[in-house]
FIZABA-839929 format. One record per residue (C-alpha): residue in one letter; chain; x, y, z. Coordinates in steps of 0.1 Angstrom, whole numbers, plus 2048, in hexadecimal, padded with zeros to 3 digits. Each point is the difference from the previous one (the first is absolute). Example, Ala and Ser with C-alpha at 12.3 -4.5 7.8 and 13.67 -1.06 7.14 Angstrom:
2
+------+------+-----+-----+-----+
! gugu ! pase !  xx !  yy !  zz !
+------+------+-----+-----+-----+
!    a !    A ! 87B ! 7D3 ! 84E !
!    s !    A ! 80E ! 822 ! 7F9 !
+------+------+-----+-----+-----+
//
This chain:
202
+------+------+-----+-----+-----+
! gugu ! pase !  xx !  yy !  zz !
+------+------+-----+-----+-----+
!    x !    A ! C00 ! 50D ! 201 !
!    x !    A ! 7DF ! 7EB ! 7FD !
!    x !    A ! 7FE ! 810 ! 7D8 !
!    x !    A ! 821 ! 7FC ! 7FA !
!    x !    A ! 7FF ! 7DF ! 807 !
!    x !    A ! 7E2 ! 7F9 ! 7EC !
!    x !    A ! 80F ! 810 ! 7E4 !
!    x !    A ! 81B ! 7E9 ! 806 !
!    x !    A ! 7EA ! 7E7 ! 7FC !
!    x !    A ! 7F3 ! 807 ! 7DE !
!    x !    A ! 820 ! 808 ! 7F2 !
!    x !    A ! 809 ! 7DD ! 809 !
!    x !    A ! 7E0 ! 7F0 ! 7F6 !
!    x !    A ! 801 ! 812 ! 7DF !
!    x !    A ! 821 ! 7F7 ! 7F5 !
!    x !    A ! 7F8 ! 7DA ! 807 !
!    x !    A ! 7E0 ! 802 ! 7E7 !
!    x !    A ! 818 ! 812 ! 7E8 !
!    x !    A ! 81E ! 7F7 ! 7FD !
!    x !    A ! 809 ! 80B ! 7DF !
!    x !    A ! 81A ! 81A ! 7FE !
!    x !    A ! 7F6 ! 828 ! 801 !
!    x !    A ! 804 ! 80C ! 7DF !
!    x !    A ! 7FD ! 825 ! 802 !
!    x !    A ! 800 ! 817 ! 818 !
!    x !    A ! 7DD ! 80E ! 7F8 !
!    x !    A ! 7F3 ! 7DB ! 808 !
!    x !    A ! 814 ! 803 ! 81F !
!    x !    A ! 7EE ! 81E ! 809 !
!    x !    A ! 7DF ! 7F1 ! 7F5 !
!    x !    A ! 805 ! 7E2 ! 817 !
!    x !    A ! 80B ! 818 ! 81F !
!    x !    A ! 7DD ! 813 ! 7FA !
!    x !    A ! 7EC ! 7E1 ! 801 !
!    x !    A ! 814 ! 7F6 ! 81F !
!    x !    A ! 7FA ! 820 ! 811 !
!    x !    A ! 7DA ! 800 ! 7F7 !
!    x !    A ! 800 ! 7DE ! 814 !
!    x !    A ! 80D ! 80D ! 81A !
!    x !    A ! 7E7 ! 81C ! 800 !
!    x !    A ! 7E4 ! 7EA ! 800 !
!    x !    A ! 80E ! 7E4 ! 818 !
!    x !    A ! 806 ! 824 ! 817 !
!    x !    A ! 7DA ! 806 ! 7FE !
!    x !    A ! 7F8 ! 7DF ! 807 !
!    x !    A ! 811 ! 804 ! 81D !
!    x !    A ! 7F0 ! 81B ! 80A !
!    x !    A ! 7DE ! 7F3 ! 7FC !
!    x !    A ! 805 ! 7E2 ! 816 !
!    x !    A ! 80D ! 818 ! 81C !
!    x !    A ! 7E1 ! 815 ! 7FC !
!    x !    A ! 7E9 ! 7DD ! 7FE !
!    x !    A ! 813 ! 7F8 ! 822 !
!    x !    A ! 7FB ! 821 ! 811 !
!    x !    A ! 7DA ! 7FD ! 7F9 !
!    x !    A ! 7FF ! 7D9 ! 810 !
!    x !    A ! 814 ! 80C ! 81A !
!    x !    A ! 7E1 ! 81A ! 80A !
!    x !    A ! 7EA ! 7EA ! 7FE !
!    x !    A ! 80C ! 7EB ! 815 !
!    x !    A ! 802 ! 81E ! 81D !
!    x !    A ! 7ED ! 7FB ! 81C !
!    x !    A ! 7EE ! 81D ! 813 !
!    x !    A ! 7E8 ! 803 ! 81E !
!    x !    A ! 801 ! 814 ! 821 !
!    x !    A ! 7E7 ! 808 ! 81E !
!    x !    A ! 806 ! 81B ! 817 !
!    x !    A ! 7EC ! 809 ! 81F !
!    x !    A ! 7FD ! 81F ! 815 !
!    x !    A ! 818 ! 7FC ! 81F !
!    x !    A ! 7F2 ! 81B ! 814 !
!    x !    A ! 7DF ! 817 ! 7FB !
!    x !    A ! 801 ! 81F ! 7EA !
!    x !    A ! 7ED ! 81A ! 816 !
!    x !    A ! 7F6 ! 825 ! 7F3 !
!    x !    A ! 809 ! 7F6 ! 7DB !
!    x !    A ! 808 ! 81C ! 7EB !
!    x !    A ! 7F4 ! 804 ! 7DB !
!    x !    A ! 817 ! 7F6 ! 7E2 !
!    x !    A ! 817 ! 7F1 ! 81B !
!    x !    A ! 80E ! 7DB ! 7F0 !
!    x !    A ! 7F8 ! 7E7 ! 818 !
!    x !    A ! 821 ! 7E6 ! 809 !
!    x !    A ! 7F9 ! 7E0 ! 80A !
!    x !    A ! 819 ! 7EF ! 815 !
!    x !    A ! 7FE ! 7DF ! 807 !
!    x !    A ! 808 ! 7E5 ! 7EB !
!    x !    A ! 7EE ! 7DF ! 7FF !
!    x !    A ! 80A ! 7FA ! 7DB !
!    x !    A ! 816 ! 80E ! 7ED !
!    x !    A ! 80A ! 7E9 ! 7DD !
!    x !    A ! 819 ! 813 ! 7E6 !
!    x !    A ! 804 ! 81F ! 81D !
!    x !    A ! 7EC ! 816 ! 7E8 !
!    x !    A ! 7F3 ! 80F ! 823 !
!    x !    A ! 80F ! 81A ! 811 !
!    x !    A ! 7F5 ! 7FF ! 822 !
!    x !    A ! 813 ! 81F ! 80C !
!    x !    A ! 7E8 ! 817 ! 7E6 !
!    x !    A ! 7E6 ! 7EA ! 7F9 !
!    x !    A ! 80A ! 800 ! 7DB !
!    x !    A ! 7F8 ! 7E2 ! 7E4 !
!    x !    A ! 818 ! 806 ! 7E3 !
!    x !    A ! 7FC ! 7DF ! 7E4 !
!    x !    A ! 820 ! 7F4 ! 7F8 !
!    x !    A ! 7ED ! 7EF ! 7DD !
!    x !    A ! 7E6 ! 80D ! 7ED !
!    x !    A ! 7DD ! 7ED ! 802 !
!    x !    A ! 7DF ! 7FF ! 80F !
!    x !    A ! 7FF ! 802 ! 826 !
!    x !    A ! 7E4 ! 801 ! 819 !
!    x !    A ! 7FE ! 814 ! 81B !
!    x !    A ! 7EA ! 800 ! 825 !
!    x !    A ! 7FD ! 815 ! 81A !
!    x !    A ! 7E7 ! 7FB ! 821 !
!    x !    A ! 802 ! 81C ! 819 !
!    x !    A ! 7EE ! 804 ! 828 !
!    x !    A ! 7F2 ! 81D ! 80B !
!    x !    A ! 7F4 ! 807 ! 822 !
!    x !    A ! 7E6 ! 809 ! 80C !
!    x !    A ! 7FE ! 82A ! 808 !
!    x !    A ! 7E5 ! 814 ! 813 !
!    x !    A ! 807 ! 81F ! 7E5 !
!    x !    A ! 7F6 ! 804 ! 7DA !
!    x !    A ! 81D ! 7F3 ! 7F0 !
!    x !    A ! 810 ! 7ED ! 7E4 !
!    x !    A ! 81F ! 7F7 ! 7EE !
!    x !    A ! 805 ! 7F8 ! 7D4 !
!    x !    A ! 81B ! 7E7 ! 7F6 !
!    x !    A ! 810 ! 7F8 ! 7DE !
!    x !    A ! 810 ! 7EA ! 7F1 !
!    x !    A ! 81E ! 812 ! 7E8 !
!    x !    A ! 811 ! 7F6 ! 7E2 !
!    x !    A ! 81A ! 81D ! 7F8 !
!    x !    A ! 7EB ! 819 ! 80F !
!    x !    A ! 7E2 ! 7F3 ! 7F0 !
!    x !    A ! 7E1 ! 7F4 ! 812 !
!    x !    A ! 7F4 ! 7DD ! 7FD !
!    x !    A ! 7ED ! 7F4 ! 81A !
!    x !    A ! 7E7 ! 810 ! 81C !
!    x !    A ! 7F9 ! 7F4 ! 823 !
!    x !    A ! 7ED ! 818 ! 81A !
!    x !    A ! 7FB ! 801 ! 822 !
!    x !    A ! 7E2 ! 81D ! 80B !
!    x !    A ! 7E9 ! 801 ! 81C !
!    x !    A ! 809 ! 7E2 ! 815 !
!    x !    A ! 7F4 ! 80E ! 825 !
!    x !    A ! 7F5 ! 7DC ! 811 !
!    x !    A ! 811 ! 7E5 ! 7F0 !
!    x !    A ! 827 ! 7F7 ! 7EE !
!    x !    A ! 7FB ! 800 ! 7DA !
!    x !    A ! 816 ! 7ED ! 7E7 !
!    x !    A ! 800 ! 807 ! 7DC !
!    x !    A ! 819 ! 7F1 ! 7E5 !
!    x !    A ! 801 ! 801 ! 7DF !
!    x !    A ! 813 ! 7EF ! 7E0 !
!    x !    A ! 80E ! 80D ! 7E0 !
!    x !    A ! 812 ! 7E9 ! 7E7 !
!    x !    A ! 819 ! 817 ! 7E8 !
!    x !    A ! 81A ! 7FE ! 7E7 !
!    x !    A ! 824 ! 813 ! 80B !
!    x !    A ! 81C ! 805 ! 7EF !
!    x !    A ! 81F ! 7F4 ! 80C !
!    x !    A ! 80B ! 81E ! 81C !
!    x !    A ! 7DB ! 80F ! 801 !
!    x !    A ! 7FA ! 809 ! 825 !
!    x !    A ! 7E0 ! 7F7 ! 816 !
!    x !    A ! 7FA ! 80A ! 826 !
!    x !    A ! 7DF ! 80D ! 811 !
!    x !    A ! 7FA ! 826 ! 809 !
!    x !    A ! 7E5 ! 80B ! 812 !
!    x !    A ! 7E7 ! 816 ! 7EE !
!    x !    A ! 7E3 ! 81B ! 813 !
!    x !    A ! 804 ! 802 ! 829 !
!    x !    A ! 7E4 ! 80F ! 811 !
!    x !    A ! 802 ! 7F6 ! 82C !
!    x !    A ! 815 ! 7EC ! 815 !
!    x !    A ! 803 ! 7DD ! 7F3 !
!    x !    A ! 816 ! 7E2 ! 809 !
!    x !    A ! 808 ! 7E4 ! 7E6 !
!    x !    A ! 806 ! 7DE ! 817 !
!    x !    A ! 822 ! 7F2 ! 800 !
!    x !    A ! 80E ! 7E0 ! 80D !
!    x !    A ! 7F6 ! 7F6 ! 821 !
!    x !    A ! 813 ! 7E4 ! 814 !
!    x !    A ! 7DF ! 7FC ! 815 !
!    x !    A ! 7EB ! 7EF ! 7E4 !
!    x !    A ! 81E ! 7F9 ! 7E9 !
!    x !    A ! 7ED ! 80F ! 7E2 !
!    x !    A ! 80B ! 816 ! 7E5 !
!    x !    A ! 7E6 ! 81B ! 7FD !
!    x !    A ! 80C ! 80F ! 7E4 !
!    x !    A ! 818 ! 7EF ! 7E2 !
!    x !    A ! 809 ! 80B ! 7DE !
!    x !    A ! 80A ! 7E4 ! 7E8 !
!    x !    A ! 807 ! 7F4 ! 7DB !
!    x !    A ! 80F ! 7EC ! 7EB !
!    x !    A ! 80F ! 7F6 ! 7DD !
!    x !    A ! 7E4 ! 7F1 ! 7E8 !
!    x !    A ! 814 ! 7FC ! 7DF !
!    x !    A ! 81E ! 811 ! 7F6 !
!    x !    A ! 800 ! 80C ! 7E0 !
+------+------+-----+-----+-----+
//
């Protein structure tokens, strides 16, 4: 409707800037051609602006979450993915809390953090965690050897996704009995968070 219209239009326009009579049909048909090929390009136009829209509209998209451990992970098992639960932010819901699952609804350059606690345990033990992009690992934290004191380790990892590229964390090598920390009402801390955000859309 929107081209017919248009074309409309032009018709209109171009018989008012030439009002002379038609006097053949092969200048008819000429006239119809240049008609159409304004149409074709007023068409593109259109289509441009939509695409120039789309692209201001992604940029204007705003993403960030922070999830926490609601309960500690004890016995870990290798290349399990770890799900965090609770929500204390959770801007665009690129988060899934129920899997643990980032997926980026734009493409862009993100960061990414995750700060895990261990506890303490008598026995050798330890326990690898990545950071995954599609399968693909991006980012190492360890926990090994802790037999006296909690350890916390994080670490950060700024990458560029494509719009529907998936990141969670998955633990790596197991050896012992370990415990990552959890939520704990009785010093309302969050021992262990994964978070990230949206730098710039592309």
């Amino acid at each position: 409707m929107l081209l017919l219209f248009v074309f409309l239009v032009s018709v209109d326009g171009y018989l008012m800037n030439n009002p002379e009579p038609v006097g053949s049909e092969e200048t008819l048909t000429e006239r119809v051609q240049m008609l159409m090929t304004e149409v074709l390009h007023l068409k593109n136009d259109v289509s441009d602006l939509k695409s120039q829209l789309s692209v201001l509209k992604a940029k204007d998209v705003s993403v960030a979450f922070y999830a926490y451990l609601a309960n500690d992970l004890v016995n870990l098992t290798a290349r399990t993915s770890l799900t965090f639960s609770g929500i204390r932010t959770n801007v665009g819901d690129a988060y899934d809390p129920a899997h643990g699952v980032f997926v980026a609804p734009v493409s862009g350059t993100y960061n990414f953090a995750f700060t895990g606690s261990a506890q303490p345990q008598s026995q050798d033990h330890g326990v690898h965690i990545f950071l995954k992009k599609n399968g693909v690992n991006e980012l190492y934290v360890f926990f090994d050897h802790n037999d006296k004191k909690w350890i916390q380790h994080g670490s950060s990892a700024i990458l560029h996704l494509a719009r529907g590229d998936r990141i969670w964390l998955e633990t790596g090598d197991i050896w012992g009995s370990n415990i990552l920390g959890g939520s704990r009402a009785s010093d309302n801390a969050y021992h262990s968070h994964f978070s990230g955000f949206l730098i710039q859309a592309d």
